[in-house]
N, CA, C and O atoms as a GROMACS GRO file, in nm:
protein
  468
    1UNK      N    1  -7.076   1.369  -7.717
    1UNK     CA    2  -6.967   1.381  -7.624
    1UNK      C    3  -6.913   1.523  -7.629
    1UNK      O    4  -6.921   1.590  -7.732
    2UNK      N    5  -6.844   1.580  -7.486
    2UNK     CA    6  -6.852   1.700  -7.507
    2UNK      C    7  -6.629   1.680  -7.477
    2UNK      O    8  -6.574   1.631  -7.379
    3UNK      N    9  -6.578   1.727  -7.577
    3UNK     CA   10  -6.459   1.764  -7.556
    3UNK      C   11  -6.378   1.870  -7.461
    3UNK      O   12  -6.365   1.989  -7.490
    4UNK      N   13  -6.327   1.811  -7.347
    4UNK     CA   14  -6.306   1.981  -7.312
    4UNK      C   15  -6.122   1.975  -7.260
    4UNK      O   16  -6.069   1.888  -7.192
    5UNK      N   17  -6.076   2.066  -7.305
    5UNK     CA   18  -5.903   2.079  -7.312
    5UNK      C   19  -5.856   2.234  -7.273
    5UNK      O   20  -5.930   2.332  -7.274
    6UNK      N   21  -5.740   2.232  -7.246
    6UNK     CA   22  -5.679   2.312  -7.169
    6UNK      C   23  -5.596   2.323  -7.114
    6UNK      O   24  -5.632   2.233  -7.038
    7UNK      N   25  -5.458   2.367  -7.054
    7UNK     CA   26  -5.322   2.366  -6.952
    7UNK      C   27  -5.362   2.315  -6.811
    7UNK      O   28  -5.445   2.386  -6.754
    8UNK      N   29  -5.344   2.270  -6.785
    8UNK     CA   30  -5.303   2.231  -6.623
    8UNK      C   31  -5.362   2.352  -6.521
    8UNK      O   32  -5.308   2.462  -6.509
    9UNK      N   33  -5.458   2.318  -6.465
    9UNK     CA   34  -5.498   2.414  -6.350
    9UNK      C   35  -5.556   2.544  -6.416
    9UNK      O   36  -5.532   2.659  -6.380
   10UNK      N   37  -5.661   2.496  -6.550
   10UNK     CA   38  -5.679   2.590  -6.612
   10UNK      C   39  -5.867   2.614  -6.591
   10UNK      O   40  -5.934   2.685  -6.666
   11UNK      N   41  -5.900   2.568  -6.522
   11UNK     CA   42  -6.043   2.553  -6.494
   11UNK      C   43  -6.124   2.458  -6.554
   11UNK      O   44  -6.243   2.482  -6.532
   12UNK      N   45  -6.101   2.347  -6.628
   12UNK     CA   46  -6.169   2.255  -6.684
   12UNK      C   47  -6.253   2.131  -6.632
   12UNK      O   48  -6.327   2.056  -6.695
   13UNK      N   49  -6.218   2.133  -6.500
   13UNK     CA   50  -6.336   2.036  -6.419
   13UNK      C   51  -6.400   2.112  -6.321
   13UNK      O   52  -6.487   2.063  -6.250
   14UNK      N   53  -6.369   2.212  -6.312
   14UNK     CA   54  -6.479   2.349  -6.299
   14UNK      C   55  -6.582   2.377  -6.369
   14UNK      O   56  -6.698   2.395  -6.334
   15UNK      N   57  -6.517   2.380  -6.502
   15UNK     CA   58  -6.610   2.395  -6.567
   15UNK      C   59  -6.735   2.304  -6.617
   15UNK      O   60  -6.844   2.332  -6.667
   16UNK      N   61  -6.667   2.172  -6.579
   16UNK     CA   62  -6.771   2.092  -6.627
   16UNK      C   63  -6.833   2.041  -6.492
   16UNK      O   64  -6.930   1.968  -6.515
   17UNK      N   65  -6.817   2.050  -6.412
   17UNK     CA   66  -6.905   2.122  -6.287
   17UNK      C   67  -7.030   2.239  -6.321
   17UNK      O   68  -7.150   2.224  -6.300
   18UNK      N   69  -6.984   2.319  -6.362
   18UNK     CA   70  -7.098   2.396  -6.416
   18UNK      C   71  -7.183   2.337  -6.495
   18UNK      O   72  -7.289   2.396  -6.511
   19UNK      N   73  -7.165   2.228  -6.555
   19UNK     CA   74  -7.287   2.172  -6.670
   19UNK      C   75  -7.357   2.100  -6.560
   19UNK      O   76  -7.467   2.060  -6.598
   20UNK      N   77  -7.325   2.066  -6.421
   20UNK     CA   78  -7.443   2.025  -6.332
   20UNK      C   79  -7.398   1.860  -6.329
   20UNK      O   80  -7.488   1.776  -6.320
   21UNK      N   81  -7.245   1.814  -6.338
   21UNK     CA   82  -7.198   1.700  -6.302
   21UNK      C   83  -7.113   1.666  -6.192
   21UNK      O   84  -7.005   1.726  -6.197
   22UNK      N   85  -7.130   1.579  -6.084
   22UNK     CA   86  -7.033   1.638  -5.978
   22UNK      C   87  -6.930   1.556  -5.962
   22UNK      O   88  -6.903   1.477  -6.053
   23UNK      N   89  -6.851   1.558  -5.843
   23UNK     CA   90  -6.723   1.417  -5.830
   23UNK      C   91  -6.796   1.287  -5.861
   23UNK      O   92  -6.767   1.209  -5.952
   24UNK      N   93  -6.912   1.271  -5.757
   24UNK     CA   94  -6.953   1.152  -5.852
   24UNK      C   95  -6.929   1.099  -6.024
   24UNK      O   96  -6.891   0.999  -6.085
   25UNK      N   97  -6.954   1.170  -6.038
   25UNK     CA   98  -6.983   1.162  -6.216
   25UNK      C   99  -6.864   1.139  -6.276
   25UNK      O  100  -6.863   1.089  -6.389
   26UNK      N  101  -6.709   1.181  -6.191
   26UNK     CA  102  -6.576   1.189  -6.295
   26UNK      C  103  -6.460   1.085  -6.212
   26UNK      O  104  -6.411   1.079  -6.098
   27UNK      N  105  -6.449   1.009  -6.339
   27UNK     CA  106  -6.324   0.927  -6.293
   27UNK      C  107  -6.220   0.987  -6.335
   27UNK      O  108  -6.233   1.054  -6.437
   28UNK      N  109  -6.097   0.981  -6.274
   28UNK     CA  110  -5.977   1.073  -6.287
   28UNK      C  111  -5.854   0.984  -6.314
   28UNK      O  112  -5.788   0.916  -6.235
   29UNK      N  113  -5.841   1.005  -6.465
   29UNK     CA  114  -5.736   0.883  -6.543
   29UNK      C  115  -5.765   0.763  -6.525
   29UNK      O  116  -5.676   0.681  -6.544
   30UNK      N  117  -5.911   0.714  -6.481
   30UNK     CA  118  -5.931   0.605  -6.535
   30UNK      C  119  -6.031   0.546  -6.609
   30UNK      O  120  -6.133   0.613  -6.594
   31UNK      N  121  -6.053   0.438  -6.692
   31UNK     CA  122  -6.206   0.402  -6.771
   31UNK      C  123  -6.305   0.344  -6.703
   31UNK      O  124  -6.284   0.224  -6.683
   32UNK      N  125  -6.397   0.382  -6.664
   32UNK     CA  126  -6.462   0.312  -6.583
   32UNK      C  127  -6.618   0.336  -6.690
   32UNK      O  128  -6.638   0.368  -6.808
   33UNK      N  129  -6.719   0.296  -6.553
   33UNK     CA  130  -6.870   0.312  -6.640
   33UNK      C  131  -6.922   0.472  -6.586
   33UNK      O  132  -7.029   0.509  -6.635
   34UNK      N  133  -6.847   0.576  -6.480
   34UNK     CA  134  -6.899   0.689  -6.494
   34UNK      C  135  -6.886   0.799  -6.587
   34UNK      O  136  -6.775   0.824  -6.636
   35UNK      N  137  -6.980   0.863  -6.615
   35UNK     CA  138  -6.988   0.953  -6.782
   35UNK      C  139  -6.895   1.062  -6.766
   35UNK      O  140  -6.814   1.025  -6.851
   36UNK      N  141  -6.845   1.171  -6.719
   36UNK     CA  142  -6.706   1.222  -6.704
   36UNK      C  143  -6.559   1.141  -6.714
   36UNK      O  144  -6.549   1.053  -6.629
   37UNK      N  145  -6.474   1.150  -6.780
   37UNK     CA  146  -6.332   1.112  -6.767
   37UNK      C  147  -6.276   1.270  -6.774
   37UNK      O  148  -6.311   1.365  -6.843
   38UNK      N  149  -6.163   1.252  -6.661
   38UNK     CA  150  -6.091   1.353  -6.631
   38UNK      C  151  -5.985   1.302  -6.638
   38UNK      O  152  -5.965   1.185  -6.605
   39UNK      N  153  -5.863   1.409  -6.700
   39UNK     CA  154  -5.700   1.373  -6.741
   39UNK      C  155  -5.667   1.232  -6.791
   39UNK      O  156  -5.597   1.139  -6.750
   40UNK      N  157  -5.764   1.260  -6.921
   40UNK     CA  158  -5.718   1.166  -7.023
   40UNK      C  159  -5.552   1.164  -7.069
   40UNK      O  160  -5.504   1.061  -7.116
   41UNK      N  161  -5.510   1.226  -7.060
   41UNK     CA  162  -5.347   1.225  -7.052
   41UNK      C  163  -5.270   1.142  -6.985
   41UNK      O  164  -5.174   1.088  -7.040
   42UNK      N  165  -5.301   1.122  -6.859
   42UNK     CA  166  -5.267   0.934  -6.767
   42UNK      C  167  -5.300   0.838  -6.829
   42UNK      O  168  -5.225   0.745  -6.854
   43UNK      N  169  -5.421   0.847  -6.864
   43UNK     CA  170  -5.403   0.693  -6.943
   43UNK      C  171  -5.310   0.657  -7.060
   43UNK      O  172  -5.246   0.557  -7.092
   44UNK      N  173  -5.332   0.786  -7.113
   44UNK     CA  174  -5.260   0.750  -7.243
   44UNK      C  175  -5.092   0.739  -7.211
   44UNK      O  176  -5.018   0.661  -7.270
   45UNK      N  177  -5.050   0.829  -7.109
   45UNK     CA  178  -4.888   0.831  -7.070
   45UNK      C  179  -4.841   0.673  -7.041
   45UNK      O  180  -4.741   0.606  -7.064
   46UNK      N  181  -4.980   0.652  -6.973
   46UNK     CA  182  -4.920   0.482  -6.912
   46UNK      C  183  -4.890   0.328  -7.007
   46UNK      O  184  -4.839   0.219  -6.980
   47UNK      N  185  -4.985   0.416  -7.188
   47UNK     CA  186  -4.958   0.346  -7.262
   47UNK      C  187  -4.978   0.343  -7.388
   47UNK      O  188  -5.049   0.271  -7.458
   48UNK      N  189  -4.876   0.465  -7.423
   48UNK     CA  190  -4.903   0.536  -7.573
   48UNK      C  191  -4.940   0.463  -7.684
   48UNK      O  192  -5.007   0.523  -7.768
   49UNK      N  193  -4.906   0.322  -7.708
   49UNK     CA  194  -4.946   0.300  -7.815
   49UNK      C  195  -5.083   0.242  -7.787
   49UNK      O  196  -5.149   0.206  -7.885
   50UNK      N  197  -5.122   0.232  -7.694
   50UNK     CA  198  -5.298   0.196  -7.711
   50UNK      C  199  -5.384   0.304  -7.668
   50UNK      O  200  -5.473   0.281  -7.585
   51UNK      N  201  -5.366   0.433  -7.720
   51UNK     CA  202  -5.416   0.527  -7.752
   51UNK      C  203  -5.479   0.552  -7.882
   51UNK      O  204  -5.564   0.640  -7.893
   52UNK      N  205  -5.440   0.476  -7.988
   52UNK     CA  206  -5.500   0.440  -8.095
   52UNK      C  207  -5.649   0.387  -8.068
   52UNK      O  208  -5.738   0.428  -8.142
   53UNK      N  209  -5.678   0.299  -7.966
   53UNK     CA  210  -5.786   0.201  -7.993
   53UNK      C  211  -5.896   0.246  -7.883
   53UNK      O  212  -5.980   0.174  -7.830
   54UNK      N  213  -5.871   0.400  -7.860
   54UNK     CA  214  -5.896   0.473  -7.695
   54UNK      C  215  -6.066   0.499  -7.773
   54UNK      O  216  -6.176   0.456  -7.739
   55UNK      N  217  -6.016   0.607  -7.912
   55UNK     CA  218  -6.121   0.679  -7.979
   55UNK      C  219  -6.261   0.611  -7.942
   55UNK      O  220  -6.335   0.677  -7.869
   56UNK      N  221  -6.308   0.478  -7.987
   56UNK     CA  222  -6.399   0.462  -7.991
   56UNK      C  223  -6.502   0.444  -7.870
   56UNK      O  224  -6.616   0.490  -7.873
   57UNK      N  225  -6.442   0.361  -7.748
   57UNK     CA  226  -6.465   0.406  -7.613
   57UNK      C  227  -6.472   0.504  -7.541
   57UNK      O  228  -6.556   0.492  -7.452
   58UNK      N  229  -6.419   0.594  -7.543
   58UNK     CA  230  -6.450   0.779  -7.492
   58UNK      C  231  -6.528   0.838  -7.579
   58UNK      O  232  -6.563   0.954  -7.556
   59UNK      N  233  -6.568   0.778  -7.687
   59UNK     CA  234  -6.659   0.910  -7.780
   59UNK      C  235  -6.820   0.856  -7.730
   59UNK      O  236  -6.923   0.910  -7.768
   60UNK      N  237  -6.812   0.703  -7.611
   60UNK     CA  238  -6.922   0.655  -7.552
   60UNK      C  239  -6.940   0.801  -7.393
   60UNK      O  240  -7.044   0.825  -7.331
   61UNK      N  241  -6.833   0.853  -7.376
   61UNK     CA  242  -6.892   0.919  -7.218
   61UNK      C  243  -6.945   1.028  -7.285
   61UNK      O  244  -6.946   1.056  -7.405
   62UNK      N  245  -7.001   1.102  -7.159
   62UNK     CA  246  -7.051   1.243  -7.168
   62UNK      C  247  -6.961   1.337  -7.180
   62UNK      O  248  -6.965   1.412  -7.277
   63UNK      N  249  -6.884   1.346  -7.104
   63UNK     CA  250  -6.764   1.451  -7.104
   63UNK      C  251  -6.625   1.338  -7.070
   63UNK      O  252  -6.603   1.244  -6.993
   64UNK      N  253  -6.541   1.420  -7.194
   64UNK     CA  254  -6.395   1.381  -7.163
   64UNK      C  255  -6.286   1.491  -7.145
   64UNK      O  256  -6.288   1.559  -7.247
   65UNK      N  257  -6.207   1.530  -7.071
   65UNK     CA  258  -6.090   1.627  -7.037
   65UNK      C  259  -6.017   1.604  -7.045
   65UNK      O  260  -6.002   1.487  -7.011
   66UNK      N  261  -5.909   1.663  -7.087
   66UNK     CA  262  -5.735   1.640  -7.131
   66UNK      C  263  -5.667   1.812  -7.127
   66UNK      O  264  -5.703   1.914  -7.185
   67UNK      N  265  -5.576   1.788  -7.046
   67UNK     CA  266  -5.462   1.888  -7.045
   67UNK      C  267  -5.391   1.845  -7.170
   67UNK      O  268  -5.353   1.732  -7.204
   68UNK      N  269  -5.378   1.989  -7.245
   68UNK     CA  270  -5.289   2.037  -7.374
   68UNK      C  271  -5.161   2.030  -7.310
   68UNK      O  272  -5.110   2.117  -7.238
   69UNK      N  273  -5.098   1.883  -7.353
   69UNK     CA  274  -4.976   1.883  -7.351
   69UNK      C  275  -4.865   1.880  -7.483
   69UNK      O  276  -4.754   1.827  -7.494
   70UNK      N  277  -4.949   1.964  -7.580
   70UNK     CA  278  -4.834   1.968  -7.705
   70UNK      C  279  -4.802   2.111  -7.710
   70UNK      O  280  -4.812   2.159  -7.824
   71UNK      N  281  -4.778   2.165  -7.650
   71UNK     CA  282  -4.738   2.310  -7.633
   71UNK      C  283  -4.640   2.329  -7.514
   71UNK      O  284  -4.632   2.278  -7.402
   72UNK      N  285  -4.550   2.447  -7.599
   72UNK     CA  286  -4.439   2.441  -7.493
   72UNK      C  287  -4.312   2.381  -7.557
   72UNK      O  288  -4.297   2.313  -7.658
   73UNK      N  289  -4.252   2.414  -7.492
   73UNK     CA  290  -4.060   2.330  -7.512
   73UNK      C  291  -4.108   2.168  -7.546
   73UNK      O  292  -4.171   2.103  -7.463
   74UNK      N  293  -4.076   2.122  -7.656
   74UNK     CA  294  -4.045   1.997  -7.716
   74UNK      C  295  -3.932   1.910  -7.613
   74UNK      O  296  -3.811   1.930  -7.615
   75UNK      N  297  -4.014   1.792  -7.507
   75UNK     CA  298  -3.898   1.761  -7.498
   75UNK      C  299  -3.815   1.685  -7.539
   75UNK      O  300  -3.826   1.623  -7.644
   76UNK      N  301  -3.699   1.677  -7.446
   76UNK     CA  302  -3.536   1.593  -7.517
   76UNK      C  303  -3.590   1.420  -7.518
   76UNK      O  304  -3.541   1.344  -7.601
   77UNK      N  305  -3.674   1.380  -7.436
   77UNK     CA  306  -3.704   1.261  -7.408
   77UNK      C  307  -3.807   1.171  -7.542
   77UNK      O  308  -3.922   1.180  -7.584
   78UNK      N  309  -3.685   1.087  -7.572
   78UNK     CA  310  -3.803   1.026  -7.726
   78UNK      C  311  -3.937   0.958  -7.663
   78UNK      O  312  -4.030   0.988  -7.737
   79UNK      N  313  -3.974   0.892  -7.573
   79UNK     CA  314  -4.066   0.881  -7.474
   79UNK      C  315  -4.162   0.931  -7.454
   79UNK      O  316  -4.272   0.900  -7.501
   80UNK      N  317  -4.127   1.050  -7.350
   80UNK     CA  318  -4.246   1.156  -7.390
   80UNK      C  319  -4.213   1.262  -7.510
   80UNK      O  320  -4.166   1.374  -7.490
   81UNK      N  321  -4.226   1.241  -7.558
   81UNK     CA  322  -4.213   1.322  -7.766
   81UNK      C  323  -4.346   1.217  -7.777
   81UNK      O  324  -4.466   1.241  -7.776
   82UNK      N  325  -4.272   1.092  -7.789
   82UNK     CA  326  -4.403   0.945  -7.828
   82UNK      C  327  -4.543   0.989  -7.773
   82UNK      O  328  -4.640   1.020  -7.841
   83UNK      N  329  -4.532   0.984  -7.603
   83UNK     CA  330  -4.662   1.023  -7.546
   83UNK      C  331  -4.754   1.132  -7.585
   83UNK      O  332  -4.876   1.118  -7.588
   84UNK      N  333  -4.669   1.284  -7.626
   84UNK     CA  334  -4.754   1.370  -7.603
   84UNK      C  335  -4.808   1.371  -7.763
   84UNK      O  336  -4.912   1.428  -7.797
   85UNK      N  337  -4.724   1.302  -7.850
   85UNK     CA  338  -4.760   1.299  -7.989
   85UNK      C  339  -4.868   1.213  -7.985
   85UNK      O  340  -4.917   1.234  -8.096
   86UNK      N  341  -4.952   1.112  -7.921
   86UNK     CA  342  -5.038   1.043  -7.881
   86UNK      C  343  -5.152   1.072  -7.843
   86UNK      O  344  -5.256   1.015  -7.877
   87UNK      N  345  -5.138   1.178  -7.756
   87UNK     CA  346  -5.222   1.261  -7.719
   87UNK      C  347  -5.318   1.372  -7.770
   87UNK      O  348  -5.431   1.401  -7.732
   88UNK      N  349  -5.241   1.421  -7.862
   88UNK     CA  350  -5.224   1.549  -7.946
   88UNK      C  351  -5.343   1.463  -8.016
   88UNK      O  352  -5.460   1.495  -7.994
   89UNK      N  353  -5.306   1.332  -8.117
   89UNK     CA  354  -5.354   1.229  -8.233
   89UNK      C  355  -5.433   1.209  -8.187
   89UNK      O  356  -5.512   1.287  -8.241
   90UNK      N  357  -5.508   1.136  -8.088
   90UNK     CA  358  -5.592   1.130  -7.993
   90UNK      C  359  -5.743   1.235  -7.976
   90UNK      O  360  -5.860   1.215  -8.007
   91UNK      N  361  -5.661   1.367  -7.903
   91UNK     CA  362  -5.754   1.463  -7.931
   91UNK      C  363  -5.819   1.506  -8.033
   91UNK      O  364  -5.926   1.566  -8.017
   92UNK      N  365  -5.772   1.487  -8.145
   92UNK     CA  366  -5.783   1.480  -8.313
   92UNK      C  367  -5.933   1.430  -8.330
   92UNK      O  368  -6.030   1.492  -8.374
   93UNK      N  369  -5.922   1.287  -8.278
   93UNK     CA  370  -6.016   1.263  -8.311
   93UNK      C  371  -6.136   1.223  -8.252
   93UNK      O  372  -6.244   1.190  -8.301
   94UNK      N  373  -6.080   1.237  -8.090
   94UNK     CA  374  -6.223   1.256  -8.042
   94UNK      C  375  -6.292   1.437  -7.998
   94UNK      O  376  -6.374   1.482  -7.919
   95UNK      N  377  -6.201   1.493  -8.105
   95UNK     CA  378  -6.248   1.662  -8.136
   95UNK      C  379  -6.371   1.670  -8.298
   95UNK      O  380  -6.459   1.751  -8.326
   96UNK      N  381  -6.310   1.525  -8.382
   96UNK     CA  382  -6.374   1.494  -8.485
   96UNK      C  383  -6.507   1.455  -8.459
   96UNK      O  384  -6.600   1.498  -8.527
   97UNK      N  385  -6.526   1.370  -8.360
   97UNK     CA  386  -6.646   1.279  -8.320
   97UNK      C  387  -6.758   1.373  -8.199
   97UNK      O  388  -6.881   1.369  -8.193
   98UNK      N  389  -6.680   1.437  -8.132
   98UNK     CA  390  -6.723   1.545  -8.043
   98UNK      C  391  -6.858   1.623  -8.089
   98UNK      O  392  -6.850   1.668  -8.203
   99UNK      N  393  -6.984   1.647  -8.019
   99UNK     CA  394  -7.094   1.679  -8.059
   99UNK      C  395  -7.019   1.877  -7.995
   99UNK      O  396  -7.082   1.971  -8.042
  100UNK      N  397  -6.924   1.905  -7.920
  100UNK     CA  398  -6.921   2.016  -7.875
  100UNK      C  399  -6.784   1.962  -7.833
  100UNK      O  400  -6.755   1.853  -7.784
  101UNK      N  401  -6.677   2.110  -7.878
  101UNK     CA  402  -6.521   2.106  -7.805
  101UNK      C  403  -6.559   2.232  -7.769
  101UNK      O  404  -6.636   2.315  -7.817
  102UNK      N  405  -6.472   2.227  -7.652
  102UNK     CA  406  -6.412   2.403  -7.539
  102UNK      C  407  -6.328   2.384  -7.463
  102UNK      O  408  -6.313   2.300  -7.374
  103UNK      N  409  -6.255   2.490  -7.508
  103UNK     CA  410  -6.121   2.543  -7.447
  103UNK      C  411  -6.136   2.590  -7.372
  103UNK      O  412  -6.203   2.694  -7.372
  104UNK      N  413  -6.072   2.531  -7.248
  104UNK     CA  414  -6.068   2.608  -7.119
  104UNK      C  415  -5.991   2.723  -7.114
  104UNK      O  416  -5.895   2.697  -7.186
  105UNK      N  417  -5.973   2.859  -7.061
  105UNK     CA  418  -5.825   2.924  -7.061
  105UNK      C  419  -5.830   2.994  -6.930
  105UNK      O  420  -5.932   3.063  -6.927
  106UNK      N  421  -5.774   3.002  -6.841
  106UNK     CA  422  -5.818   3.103  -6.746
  106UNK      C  423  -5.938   3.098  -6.645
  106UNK      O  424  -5.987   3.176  -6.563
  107UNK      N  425  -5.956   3.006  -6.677
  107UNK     CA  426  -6.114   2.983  -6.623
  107UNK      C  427  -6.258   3.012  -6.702
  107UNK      O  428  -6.375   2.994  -6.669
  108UNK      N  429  -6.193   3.068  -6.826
  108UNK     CA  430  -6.288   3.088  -6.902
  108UNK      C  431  -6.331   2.985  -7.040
  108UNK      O  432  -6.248   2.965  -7.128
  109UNK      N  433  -6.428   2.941  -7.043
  109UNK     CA  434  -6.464   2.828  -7.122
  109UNK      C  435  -6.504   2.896  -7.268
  109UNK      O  436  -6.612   2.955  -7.273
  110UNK      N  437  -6.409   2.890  -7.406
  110UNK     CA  438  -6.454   2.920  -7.532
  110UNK      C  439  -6.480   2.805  -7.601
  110UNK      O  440  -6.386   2.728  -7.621
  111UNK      N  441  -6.628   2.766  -7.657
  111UNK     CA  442  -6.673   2.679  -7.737
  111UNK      C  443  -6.570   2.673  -7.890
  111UNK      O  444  -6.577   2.782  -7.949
  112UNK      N  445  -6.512   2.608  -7.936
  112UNK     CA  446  -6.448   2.584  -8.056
  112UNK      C  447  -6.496   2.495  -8.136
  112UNK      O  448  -6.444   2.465  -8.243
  113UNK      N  449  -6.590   2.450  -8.095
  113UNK     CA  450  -6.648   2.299  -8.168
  113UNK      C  451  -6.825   2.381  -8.133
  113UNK      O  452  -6.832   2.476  -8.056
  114UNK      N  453  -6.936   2.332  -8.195
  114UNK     CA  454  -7.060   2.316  -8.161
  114UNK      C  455  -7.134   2.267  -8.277
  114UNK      O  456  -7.122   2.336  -8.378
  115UNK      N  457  -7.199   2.175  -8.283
  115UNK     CA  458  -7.275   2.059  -8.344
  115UNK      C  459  -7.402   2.027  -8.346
  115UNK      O  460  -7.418   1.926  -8.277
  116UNK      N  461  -7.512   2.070  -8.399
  116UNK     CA  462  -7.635   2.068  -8.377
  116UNK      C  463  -7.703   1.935  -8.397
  116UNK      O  464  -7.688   1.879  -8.506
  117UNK      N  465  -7.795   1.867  -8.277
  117UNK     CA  466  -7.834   1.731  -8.343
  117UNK      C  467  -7.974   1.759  -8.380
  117UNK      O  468  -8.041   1.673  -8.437
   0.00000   0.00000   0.00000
């Protein structure tokens, strides 16, 4: 599974466009049977505490994406504090299980993870 994270409007389903996968291929916040998931962050917002039991089902797709939402102003809301702390935990460990993580920034894709099988 290939990890890929980044800010909001930062080139990351661009980029995984470039690996030669197209709209077909990506469901967008939801689980389905196509191998892209895009803005893994909806699902989890809609239900932080079963973000715990997410890991083992997404480390089944090809590519998963999530906007870095633990950066930035902490907010006032215990709610989302809960959510994005979920998220963060989350990425953890399907960055652990990940055969390849990359950071999107700018449009530019830096490998941080790579895993030889």
């Amino acid at each position: 599974m290939i990890l890929v994270l980044g800010g909001a409007a930062a080139g990351k389903l661009s980029y995984v466009k470039s690996l030669g996968y197209t709209d077909a291929d990506v469901a967008d916040g939801e689980l389905d049977s196509k191998p892209v998931l895009y803005n893994l962050q909806k699902i989890v917002f809609a239900n932080p505490g079963a973000a715990d039991g997410l890991a083992g089902l997404l480390s089944a797709k090809a590519v998963v994406i999530c906007d870095e939402v633990g950066s930035g102003v902490i907010p006032v809301s215990r709610g989302e504090r809960l959510y994005r702390e979920a998220v963060g935990r989350l990425c953890i460990r399907l960055a652990e299980r990940a055969e390849r993580v990359v950071r999107v920034v700018a449009g530019i894709p830096a490998v941080i993870k790579e895993t030889s099988n």
